[in-house]
N, C-alpha and C positions, 0 to 999 in steps of 0.2 A: 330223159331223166326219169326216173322212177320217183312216184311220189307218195308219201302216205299219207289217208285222207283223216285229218282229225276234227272232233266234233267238240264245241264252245258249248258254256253252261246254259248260251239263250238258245240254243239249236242251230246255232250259225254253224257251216264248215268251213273247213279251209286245209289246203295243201300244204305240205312239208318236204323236202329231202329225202329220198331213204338213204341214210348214209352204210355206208361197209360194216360187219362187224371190226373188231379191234385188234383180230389178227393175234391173239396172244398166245404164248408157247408156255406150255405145264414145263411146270419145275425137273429140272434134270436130279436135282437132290431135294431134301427137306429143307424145309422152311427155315431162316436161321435167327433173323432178327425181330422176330414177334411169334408168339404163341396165337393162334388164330382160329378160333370153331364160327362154322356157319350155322345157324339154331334153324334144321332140315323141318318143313313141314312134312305133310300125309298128303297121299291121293287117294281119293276112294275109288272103288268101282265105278264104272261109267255106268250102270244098269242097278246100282243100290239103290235104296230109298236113301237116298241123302237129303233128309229134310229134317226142321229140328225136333229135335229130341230121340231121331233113333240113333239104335247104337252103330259105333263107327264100322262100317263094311270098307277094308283097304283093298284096295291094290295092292298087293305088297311085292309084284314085281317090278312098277312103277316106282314105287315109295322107296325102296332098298335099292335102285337102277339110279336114283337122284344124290344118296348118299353115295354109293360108289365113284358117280359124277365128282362130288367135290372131293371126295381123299385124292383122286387123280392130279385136282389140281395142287395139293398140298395143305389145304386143310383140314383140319378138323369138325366131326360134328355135333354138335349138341341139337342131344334126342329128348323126344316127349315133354319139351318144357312149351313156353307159349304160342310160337311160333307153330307147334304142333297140335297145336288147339286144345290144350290142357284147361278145362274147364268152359269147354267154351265149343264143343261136342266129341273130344276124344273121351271116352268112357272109360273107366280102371281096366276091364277085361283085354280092352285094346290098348292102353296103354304099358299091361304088364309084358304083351305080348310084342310091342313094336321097341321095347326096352333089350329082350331075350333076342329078337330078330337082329337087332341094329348092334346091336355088344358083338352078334355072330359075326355080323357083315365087318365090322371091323379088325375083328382076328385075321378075315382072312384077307383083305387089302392091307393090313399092315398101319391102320390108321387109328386116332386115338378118337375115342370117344367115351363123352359126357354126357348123363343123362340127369333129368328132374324126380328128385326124391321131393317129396307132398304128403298132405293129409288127406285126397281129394276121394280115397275108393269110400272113403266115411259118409254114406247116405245123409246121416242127421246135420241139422244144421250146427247147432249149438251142442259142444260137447265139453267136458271138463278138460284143464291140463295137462292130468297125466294119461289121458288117452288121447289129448295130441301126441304129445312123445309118443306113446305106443304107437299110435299109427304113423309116425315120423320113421321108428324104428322096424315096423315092418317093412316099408318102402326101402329103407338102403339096406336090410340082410339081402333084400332079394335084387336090389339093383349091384351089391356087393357081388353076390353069387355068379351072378350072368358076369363078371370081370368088367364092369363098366364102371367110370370115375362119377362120384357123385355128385349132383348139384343141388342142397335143400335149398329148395323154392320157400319164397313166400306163404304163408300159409293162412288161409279164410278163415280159418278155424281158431287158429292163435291169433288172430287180429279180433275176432268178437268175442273171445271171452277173457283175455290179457286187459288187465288192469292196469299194468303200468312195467316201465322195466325190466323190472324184478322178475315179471313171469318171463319174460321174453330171456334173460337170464337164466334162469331155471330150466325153460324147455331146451335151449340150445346148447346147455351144458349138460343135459341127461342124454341128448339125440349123439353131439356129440362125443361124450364118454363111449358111446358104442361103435363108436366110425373104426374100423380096420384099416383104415385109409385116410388119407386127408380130402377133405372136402372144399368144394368152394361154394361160398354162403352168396345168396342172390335176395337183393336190394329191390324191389320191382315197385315203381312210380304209380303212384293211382289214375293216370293219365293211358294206363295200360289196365288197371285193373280197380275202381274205385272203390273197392270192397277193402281194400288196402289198407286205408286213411288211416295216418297214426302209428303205422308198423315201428318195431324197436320201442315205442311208448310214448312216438310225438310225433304230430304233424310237424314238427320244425327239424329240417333236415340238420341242421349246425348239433343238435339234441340228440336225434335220434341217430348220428352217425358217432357221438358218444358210447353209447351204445355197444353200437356193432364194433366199434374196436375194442371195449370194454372184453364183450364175448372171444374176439379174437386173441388178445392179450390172455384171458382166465382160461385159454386151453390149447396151451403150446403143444406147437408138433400135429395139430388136428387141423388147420384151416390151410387149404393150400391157395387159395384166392379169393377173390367179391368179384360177381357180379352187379354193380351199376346200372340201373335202368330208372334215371330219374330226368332223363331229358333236361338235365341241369349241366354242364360243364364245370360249373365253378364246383358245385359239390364233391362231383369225382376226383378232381384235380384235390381238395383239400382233403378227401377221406386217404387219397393215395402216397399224398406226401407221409402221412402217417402209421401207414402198413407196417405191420412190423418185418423184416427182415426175411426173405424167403417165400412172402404173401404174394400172390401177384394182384392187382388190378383188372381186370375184363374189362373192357367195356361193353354197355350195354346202351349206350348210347346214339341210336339213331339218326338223330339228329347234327351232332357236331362229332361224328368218330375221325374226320379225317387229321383234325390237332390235333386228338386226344393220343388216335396212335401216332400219329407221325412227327414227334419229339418237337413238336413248336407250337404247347398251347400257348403262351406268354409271345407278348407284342416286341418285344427287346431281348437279346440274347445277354443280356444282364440278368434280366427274369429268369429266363432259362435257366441259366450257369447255377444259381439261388438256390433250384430245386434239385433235391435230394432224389428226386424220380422226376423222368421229365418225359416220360411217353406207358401208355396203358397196352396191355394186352387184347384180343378182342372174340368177344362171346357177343354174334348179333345176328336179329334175322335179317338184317341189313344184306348180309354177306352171301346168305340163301338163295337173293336175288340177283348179287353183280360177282359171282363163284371164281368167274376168269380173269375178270378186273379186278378185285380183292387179289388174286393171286401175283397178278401182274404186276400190282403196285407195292404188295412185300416182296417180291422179287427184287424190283429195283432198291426199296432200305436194304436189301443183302448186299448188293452192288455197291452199297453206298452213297447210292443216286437221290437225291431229296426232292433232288426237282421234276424227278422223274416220276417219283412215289405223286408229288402232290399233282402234275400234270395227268396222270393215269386217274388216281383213287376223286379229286378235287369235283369234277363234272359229274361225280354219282350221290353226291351229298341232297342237292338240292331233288333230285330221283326218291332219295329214302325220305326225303320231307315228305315227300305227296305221296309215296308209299305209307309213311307214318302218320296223315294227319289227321287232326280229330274228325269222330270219335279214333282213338288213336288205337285201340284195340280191335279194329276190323283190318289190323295191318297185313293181316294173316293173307285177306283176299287177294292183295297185289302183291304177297309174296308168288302164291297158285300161280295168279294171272302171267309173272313173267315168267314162270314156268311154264306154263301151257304155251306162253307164246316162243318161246327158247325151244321147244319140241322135248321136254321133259315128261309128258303128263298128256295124255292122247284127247282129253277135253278140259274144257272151263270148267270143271266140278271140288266143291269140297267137302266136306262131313261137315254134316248139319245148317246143310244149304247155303255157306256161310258168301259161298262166290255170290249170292242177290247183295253183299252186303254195301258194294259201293257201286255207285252212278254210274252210268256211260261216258259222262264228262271227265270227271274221275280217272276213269278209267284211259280214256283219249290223254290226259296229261303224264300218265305215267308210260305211253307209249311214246309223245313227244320226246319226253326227256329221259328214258331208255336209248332211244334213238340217239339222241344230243351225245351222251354221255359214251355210248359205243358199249351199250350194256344188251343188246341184241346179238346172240350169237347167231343166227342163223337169221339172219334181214328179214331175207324175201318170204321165208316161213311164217315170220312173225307178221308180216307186209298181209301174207293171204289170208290168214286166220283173224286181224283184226279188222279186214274189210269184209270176212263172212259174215261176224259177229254182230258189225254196223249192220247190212245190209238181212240180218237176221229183225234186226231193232227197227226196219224200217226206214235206216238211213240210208242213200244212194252212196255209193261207195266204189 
């Protein structure tokens, strides 16, 4: 029996199973019963200074070889938003540049791709509001131009000088006004980015998702969906009942995506039957990491298979916890990590040294339950590469 060796947070080891990959077959057609983007990180060079604070040096035969990766298996990608380390060391020059690349890579796979419109190329900290719009409005002419669907992010900028509402009203109805396209508007938790706090004009989600339907509602024909990333269930579920008509839902839920898309968040199918929407669409970088299982398991909602969705997609949830947990914004490193271990990405490295960011142990639990889950494409690859890495660390392996 092949075993893999895994390391405890006191230094203890101990043996595992290495189980098969999951054996899953890419979609003969497109995807039918869920709209689905994976949120694709970046590789750098293996020979960059990727250390913090310089600017990003890609691979971009890597980075563009990862997306190609998932249109194969039928989804979609969402570029340059968190996942791609959008404030957190993807730089404006590389971010304009991996928006043009990835808009490219999609034309010519046939795949749909969504990318992160922002305020973020704005050096200053503190700026007035109608040069966030402005710098709102130069990110989608040009994410426009490239033919990519837009996603206005959260922005740092209108979270510290928005007073209340009104501005957040203002800004998104001037950004909006200029959209040629319909947008989807992205919700992001401070548990992902705590600079956040208060976004829409309240820390109280029930208030501040007033709000965002407020803006949704004041600019018909402009918002094509929400992004969700409030590691809240109950919220999503209540902002979604409410969409107006044609809106969709995302999920950006990490945590509990598997009810959220797979039409049974409610305990009773009384509850069920009740709502008016009764499953989310999904934008996650959840999805970045289990590409063939995500696939597999919308495969089977096409089939009609429910129990086939939740047996597939069900054993990767608890995976994206320990991928996602606090500090929940160093998600990024175990998205890399099961890339490098899937044979994506030729080393453990990421822009702006971000791979030191989580533990060896850490790290050991999210190859357990990769494992568990049959979210390892390539076993034994993954098998030799996380006993090099121990035994790099000093562990016997």
């Amino acid at each position: 029996m092949t075993t893999l060796r895994l390391l405890a947070s006191d230094g203890t080891t101990s043996d595992a199973a290495l189980n098969d990959s999951g054996a899953y077959t890419r979609p003969a057609a497109p995807l039918q019963s869920r709209v689905a983007y994976a949120a694709a990180h970046v590789v750098p060079r293996v020979w960059a200074d990727n250390t913090p604070g310089q600017p990003a040096d890609i691979d971009w035969d890597a980075t563009l070889a990862f997306r190609r990766n998932v249109y194969s298996w039928g989804l979609g990608v969402a570029d340059a938003m968190d996942t791609a380390q959008r404030n957190m060391g993807l730089d404006a020059a590389a971010t304009r540049e991996l928006i043009a690349r990835s808009a490219e890579v999609a034309r010519e796979e046939g795949g749909s791709v969504v990318v992160g419109v922002n305020t973020d190329h704005i050096d200053e900290t503190h700026i007035s509001l109608q040069q966030v719009i402005d710098a709102y409005i130069s990110q989608l002419e040009f994410t426009e131009e490239q033919g990519a669907g837009p996603v206005l992010m959260a922005s740092r900028h209108l979270a510290r000088v928005a007073s209340g509402a009104d501005d957040y009203r203002r800004v998104y109805r001037a950004v909006l006004e200029r959209a040629t396209t319909p947008v989807v508007l992205h919700w992001l938790g401070t548990a992902f980015d705590p600079e956040l706090e208060g976004y829409f004009g309240s820390s109280d989600w029930q208030t501040a998702s007033d709000v965002l339907l407020d803006i949704i509602n004041e600019n018909p024909g402009k918002v094509a969906g929400v992004k969700m990333s409030l590691l809240n269930a109950e919220s999503e579920i209540s902002v979604r009942e409410r969409l107006t008509e044609g809106v969709r839902m995302f999920t950006g839920d990490d945590f509990n995506y598997v009810s959220l898309i797979g039409d049974a968040p409610s305990p009773t199918a009384r509850d069920v039957a009740e709502r008016t929407r009764t499953h989310s669409d999904a934008l996650l970088g959840a999805f970045a990491a289990i590409t063939p299982v995500a696939s597999a398991a919308i495969q089977a909602l096409d089939a009609g298979d429910h129990a086939a969705y939740e047996r597939i997609l069900g054993p990767t949830e608890e995976l994206s916890r320990q991928v996602f947990a606090a500090p929940t914004f160093y998600y990024k490193t175990g998205v890399a990590f099961l890339s490098w271990l899937n044979g994506h990405q030729p080393a453990f490295q990421m822009v702006g040294g971000l791979h030191s960011a989580r533990s060896l142990p850490h790290l050991s639990r999210i190859v357990e339950l990769a494992n568990s889950s049959l979210a390892l494409e390539k076993p034994e690859l993954a098998r030799e590469r996380w006993h090099g890495m121990l035994r790099l660390n000093g562990v016997d392996a």
